[in-house]
C-alpha positions as CSV (number, residue, x, y, z in Angstrom):
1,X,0.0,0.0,0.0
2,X,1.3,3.5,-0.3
3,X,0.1,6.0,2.0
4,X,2.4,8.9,-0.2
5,X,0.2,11.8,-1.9
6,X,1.6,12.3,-5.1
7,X,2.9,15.7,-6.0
8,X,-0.3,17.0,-7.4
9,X,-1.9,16.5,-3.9
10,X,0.7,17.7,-2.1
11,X,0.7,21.2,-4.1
12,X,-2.9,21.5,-4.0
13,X,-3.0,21.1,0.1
14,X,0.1,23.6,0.2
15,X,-1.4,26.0,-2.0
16,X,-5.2,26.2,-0.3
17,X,-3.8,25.9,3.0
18,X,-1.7,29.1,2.0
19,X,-4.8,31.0,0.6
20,X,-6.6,29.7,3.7
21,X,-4.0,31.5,6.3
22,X,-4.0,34.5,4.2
23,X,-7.3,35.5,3.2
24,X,-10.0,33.9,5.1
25,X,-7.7,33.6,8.4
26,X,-7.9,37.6,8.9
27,X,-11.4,37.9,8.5
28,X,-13.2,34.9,9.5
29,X,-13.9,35.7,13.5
30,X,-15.5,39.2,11.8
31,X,-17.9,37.4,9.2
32,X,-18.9,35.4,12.0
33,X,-19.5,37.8,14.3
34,X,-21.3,39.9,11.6
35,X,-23.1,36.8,10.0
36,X,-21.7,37.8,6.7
37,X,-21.6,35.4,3.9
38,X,-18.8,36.8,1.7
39,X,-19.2,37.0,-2.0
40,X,-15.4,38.0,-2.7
41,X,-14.2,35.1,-0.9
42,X,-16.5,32.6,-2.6
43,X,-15.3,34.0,-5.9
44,X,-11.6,33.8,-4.4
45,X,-11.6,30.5,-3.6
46,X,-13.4,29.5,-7.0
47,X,-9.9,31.4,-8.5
48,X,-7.9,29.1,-7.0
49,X,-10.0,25.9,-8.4
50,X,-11.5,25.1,-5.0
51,X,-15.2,24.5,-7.1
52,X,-15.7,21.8,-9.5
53,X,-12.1,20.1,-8.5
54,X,-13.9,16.7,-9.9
55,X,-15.6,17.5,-12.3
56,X,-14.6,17.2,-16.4
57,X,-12.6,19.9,-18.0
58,X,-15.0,20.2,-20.8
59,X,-17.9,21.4,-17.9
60,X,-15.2,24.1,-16.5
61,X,-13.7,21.8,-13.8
62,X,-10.6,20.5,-12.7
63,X,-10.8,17.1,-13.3
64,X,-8.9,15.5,-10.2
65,X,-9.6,13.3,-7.9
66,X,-11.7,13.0,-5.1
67,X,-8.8,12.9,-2.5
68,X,-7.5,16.3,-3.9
69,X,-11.5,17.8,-3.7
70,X,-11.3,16.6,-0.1
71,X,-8.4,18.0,1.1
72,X,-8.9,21.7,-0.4
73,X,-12.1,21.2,1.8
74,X,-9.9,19.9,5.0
75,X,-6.7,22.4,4.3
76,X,-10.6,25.4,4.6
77,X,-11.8,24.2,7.5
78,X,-8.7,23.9,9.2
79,X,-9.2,27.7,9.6
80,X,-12.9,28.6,9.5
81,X,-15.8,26.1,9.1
82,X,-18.3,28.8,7.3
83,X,-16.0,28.7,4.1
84,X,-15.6,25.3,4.3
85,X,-19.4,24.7,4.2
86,X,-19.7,26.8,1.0
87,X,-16.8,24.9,-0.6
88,X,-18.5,21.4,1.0
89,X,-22.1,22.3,0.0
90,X,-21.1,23.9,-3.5
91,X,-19.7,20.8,-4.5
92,X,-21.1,18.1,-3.2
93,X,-24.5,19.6,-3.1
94,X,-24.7,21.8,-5.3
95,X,-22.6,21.0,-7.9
96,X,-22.3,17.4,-7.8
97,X,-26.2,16.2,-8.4
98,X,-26.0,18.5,-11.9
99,X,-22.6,16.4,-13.1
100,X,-23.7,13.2,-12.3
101,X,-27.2,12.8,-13.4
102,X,-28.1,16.0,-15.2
103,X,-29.1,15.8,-19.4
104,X,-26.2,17.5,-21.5
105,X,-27.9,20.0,-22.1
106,X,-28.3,20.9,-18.2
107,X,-24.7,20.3,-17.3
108,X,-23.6,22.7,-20.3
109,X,-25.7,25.5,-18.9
110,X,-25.3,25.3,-15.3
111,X,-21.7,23.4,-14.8
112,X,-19.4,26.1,-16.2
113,X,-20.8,29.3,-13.7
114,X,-20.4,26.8,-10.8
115,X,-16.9,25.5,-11.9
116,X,-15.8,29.3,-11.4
117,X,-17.6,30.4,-8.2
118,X,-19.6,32.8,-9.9
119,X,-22.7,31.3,-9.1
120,X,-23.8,28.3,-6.3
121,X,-26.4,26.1,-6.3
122,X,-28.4,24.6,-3.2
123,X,-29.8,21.1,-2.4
124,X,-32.9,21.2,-1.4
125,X,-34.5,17.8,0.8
126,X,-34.3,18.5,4.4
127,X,-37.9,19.9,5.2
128,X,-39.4,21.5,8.4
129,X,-40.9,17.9,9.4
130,X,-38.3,15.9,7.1
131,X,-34.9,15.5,8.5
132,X,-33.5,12.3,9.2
133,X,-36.7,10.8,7.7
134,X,-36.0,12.2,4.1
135,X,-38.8,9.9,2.8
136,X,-41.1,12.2,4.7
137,X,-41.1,15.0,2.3
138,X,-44.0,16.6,1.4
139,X,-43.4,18.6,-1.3
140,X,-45.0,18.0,-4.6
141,X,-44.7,18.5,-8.0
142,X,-47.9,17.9,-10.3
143,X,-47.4,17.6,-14.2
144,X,-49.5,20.0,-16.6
145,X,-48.4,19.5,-20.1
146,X,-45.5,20.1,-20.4
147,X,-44.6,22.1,-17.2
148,X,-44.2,20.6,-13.4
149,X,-46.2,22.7,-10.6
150,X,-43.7,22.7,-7.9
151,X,-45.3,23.4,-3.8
152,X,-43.7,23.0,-0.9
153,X,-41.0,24.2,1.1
154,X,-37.5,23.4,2.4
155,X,-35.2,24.3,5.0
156,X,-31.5,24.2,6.4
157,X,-30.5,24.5,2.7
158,X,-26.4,25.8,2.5
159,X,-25.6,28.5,-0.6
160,X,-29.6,28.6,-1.4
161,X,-30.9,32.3,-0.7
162,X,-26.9,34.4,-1.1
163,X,-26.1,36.9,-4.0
164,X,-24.5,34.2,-5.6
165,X,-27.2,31.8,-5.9
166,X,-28.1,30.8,-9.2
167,X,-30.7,28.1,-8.2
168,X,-31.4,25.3,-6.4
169,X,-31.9,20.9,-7.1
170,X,-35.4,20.2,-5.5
171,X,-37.0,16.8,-4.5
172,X,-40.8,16.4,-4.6
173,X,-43.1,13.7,-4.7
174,X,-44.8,12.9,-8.0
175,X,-46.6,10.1,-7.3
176,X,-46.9,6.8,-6.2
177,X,-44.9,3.9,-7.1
178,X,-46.5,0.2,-7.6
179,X,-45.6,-0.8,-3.8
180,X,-47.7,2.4,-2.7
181,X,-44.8,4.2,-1.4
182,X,-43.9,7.5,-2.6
183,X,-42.4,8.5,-6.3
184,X,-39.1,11.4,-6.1
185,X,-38.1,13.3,-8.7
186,X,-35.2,16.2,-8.8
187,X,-36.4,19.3,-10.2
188,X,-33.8,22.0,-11.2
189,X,-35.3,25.5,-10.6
190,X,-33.7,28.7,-11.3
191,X,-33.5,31.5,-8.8
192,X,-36.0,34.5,-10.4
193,X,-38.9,31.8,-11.2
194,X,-41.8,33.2,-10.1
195,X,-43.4,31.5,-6.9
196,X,-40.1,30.8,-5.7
197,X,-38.7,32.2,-2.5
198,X,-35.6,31.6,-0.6
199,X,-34.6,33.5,2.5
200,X,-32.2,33.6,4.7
201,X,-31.6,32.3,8.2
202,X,-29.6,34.0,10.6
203,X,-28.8,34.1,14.3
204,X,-27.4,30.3,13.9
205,X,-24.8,28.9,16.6
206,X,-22.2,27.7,14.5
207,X,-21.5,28.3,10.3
208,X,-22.4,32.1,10.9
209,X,-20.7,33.4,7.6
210,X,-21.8,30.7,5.4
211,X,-25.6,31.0,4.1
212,X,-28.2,28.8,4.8
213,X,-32.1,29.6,3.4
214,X,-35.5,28.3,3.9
215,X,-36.7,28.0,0.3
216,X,-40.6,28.1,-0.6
217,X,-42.4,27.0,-3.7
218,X,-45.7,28.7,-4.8
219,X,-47.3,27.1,-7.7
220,X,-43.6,27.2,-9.2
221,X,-43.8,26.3,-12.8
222,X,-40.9,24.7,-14.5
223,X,-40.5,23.1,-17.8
224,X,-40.1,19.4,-18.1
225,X,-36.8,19.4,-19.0
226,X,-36.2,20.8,-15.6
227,X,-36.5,17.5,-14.2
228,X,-32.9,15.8,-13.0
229,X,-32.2,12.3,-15.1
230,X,-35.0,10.2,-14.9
231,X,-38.7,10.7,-13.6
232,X,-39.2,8.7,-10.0
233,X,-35.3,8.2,-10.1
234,X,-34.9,11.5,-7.1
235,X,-34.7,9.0,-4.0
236,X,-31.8,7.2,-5.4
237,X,-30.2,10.5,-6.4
238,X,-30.2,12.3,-3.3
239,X,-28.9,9.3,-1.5
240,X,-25.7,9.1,-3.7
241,X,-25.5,12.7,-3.3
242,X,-25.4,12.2,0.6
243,X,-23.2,9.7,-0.1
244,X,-20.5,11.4,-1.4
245,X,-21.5,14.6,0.6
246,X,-20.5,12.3,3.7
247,X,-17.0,12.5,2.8
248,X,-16.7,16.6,2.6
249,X,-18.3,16.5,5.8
250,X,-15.6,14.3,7.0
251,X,-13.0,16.5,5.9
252,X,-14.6,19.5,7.6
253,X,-13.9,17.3,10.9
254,X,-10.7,16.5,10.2
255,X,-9.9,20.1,9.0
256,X,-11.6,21.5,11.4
257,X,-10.1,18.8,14.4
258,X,-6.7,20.0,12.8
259,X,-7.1,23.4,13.3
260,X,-8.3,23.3,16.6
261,X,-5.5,20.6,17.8
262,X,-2.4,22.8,16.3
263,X,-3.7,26.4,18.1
264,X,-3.9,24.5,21.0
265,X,-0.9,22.9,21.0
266,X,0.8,26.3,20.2
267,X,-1.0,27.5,23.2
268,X,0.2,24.9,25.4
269,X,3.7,25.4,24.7
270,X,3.6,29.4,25.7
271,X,1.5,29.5,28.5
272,X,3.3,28.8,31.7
273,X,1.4,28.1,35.1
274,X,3.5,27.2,38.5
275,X,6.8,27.9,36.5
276,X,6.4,25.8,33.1
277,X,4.6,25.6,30.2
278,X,1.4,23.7,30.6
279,X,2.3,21.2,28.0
280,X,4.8,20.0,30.4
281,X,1.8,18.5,32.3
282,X,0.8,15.3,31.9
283,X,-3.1,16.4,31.9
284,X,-2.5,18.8,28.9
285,X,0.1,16.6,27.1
286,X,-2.2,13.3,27.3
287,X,-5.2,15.5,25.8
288,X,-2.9,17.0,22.7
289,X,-1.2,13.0,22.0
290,X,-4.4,11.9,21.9
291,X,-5.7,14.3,19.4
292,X,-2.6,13.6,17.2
293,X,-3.4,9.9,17.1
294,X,-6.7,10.4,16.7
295,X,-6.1,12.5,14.0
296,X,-3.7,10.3,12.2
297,X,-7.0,7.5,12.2
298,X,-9.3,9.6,11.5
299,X,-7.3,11.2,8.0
300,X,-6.6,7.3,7.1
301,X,-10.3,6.3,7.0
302,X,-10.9,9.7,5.3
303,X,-8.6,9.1,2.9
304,X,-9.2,5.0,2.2
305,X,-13.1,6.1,1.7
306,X,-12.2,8.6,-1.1
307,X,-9.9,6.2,-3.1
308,X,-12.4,3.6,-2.9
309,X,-14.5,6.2,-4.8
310,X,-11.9,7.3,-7.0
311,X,-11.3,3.5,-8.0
312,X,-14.9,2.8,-8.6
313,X,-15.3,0.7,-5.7
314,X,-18.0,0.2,-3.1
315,X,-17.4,3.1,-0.6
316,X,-20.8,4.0,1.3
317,X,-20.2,1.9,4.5
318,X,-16.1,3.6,4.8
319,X,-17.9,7.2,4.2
320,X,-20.5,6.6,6.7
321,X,-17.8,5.5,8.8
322,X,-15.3,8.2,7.8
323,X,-18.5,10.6,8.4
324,X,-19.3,10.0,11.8
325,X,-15.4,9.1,13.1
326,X,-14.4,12.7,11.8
327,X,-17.4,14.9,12.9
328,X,-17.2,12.8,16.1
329,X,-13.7,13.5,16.4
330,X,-13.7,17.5,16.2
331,X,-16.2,17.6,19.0
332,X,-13.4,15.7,21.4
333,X,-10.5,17.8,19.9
334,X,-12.1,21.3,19.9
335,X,-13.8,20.5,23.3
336,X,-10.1,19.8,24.8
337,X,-8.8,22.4,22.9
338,X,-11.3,25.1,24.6
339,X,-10.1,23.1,28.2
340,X,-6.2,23.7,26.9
341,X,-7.3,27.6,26.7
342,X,-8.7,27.8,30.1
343,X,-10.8,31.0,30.0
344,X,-9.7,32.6,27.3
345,X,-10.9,29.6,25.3
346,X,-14.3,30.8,26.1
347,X,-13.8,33.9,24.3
348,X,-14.8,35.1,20.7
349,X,-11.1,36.5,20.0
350,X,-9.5,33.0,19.9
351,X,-10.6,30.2,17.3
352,X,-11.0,27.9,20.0
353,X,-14.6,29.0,20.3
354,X,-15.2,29.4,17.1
355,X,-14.2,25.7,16.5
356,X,-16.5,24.8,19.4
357,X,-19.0,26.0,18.2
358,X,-18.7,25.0,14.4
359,X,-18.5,21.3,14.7
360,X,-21.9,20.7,16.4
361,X,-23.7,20.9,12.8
362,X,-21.4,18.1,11.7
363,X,-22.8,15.7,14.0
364,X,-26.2,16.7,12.7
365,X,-25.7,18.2,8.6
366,X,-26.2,15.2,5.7
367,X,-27.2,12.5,8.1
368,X,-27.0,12.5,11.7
369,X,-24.0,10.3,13.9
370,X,-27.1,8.0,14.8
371,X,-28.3,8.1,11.2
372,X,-24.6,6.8,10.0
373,X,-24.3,4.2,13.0
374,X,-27.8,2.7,11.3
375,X,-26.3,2.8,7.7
376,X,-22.8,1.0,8.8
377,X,-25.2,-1.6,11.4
378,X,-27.2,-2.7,8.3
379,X,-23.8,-3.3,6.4
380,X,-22.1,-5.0,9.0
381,X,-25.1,-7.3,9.3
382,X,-27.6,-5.9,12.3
């Protein structure tokens, strides 16, 4: 086995992790504060190639592989979790669902704006009383000719209601399948269409300067070729989408575990208490080793899940895994990490707290922990 990234990799983690320190670094604790979602820096990073990293040249993307997709998404949230949800959601949200099962036609239209970071696109399933229970939607969309009536609503959706939103991938029932449960389809729809409404959401706890909408649908009217690959195929696209959404997710814990285990490491070895830096303590220095080999797991299963997907092989039980292990692991890091600080970990002018605060969604955002323990319980046999 080799463990090496090749050079490629290795440029690509040096380079974001040097845009990351630079520009988002200086500002981040301010957009949070502020709940600002920041245009310029979602255009900055799409400069650098940080949208469409997997996706075909001839759409406007960069054509590498999924490991190099996830770490520009680890090397983000290694300093601020809000960016790294834009980069996360753009792609594997937004992004993603178009390239992999939309017509040519939709993928030339759509795939080059979002390959820039001109534009974003939302994913629209979770609803106000479908969360964990995505088969609980109840939005509908009702064919008239030639045009779908789209009603409904949808909410917690990342990049769906900014300046930059260009539209959004819906699921809505459309009928009923032979077995008598419910028929999906994916609907694109275009921001501008009338009936369609998306707003913001603010005063959130954690992922302050990335934007999250509610998104309402009002007799929306879209065309037929509107709808996302196949008619009643929307179930099994939004779970492949989740899929591979599970591993961005992953690397926002293992960015974001990073970034929270190296300031307080730094920490440690400056602050002195009763004549000696605290990291000189067995108490402190037991917390930080342990976050260093949980770290070096945790970027291991990462990694193995994406090459299984790069190689075309079955990967949904290692992402699940890699999902929950990650998100799971930023909670224990960060939570040490504000302990490490003391007091001043507890305020808004160190990361620390910002890191806190971040990584609860990941326990929570595309499938809960308890949601991934059931998906790697019925794989291992339960």
């Amino acid at each position: 086995m080799d463990f090496d990234l090749n050079k490629q990799q290795e440029m690509i983690r040096k380079e974001v992790r040097k845009f990351a320190e630079s520009e988002i670094a200086p500002v981040a604790s301010e957009l949070d504060e502020a709940e600002t979602f920041s245009a310029d820096l979602t255009k900055k990073m799409g400069e650098i190639g940080l949208f469409g990293m997997f996706v075909a040249d001839e759409y406007g993307g960069q054509e590498l592989d999924y490991i190099s997709y996830i770490i520009g998404v680890e090397e983000i949230a290694r300093v601020d979790g809000s960016q790294a949800a834009t980069i996360a959601a753009g792609n594997s949200l937004g992004i993603g669902p178009l390239y992999y099962f939309g017509s040519e036609e939709q993928k030339r239209k759509y795939l080059p704006k979002l390959c820039t970071g001109e534009a974003l696109w939302g994913f629209g399933l979770t609803e106000p009383t479908a969360g964990s229970d995505a088969g609980g939607s109840k939005t509908t969309a009702v064919r008239d000719g030639n045009e779908w009536v789209i009603n409904g609503s949808k909410i917690f959706i990342t990049n769906g209601a900014c300046e930059l939103s260009l539209g959004v991938t819906v699921q809505a029932i459309t009928g009923q399948r032979p077995d008598g449960r419910p028929e999906y389809t994916c609907f694109i729809v275009e921001h501008g269409t009338p009936g369609f409404k998306a707003v913001p959401m603010h005063k959130k706890m954690m992922w302050r300067a990335s934007n999250t909408a509610e998104l309402y649908f009002d007799d929306v009217r879209v065309p037929h070729e509107n709808v996302l690959g196949e008619q009643g195929n929307g179930f099994h696209q939004m779970l492949e989408t989740l899929d591979g959404g599970r591993l961005s997710i992953g690397a926002m814990g293992l960015g974001g575990a990073q970034g929270a285990y190296e300031a307080a490491l730094k920490y440690a070895k400056t602050r002195e208490q009763f004549g000696k830096p605290i990291s000189k303590y067995q108490a402190v220095s037991f917390k930080l080793a342990d976050a260093a080999i949980e770290l070096e797991c945790a970027r291991n299963l990462l990694y193995k899940a994406c090459w299984q997907k790069d190689k075309k092989r079955s990967y949904q039980k290692t992402a699940a895994m890699a999902k929950v292990y990650c998100s799971e692991l930023m909670g224990r890091v960060a939570d040490n990490a504000v302990q490490i600080f003391g007091g001043y970990g507890l305020m808004k002018e160190y990361d620390v707290e910002r890191f806190f605060r971040d990584q609860k969604l990941l326990d929570i955002g595309e499938g809960t922990s308890e949601i991934q323990r059931l998906v790697i319980s019925r794989y291992i046999g339960c």
